[in-house]
N, C-alpha and C positions, 0 to 999 in steps of 0.2 A: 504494500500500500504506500501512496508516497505523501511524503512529510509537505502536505499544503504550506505549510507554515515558512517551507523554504522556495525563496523565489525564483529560483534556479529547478525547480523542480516543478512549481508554478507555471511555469514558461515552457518545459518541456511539455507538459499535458497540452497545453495550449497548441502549442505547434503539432502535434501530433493526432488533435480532434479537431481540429481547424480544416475546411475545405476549400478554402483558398490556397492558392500557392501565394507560400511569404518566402520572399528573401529581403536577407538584413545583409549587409557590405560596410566596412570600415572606411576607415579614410584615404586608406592605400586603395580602396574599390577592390577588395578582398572578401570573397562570400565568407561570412563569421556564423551563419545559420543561413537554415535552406530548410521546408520543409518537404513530405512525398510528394505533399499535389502538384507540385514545379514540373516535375516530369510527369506526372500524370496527364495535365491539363495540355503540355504541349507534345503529349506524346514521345516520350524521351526513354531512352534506356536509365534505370535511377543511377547509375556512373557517370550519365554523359554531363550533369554539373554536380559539383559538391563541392565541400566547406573547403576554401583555399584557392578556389577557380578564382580567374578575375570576371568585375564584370564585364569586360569583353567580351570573352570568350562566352559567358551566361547568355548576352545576347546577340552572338553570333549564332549559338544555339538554337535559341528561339526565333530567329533570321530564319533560318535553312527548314525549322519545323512548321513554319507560318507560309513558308514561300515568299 
């Protein structure tokens, strides 16, 4: 069961019953969090973006999946 009380734990439920695709990126535009729906929504292998891609490359991604 997880510890509500922590907000890191908070956050994971979230992104994880959440049906939107969230992606969060730092200031380098470094993905820091990605949730499934990313690749789900634009039909992606779940490897083709994760945490460390740039955004570039995230939407180069969804470029090539969108046409």
């Amino acid at each position: 069961m997880p510890d509500l009380n922590d907000p890191s734990e908070q956050l994971a439920l979230v992104m994880e019953h959440m049906r939107h695709g969230i992606v969060i990126y730092d200031r380098d535009e470094r993905i820091s969090l990605i949730n499934r729906y990313v690749t789900r929504i634009f039909d992606m292998s779940d490897d083709a973006v994760t945490v460390g891609n740039s955004l570039g490359h995230y939407l180069d991604c969804v470029g090539r999946s969108v046409g």
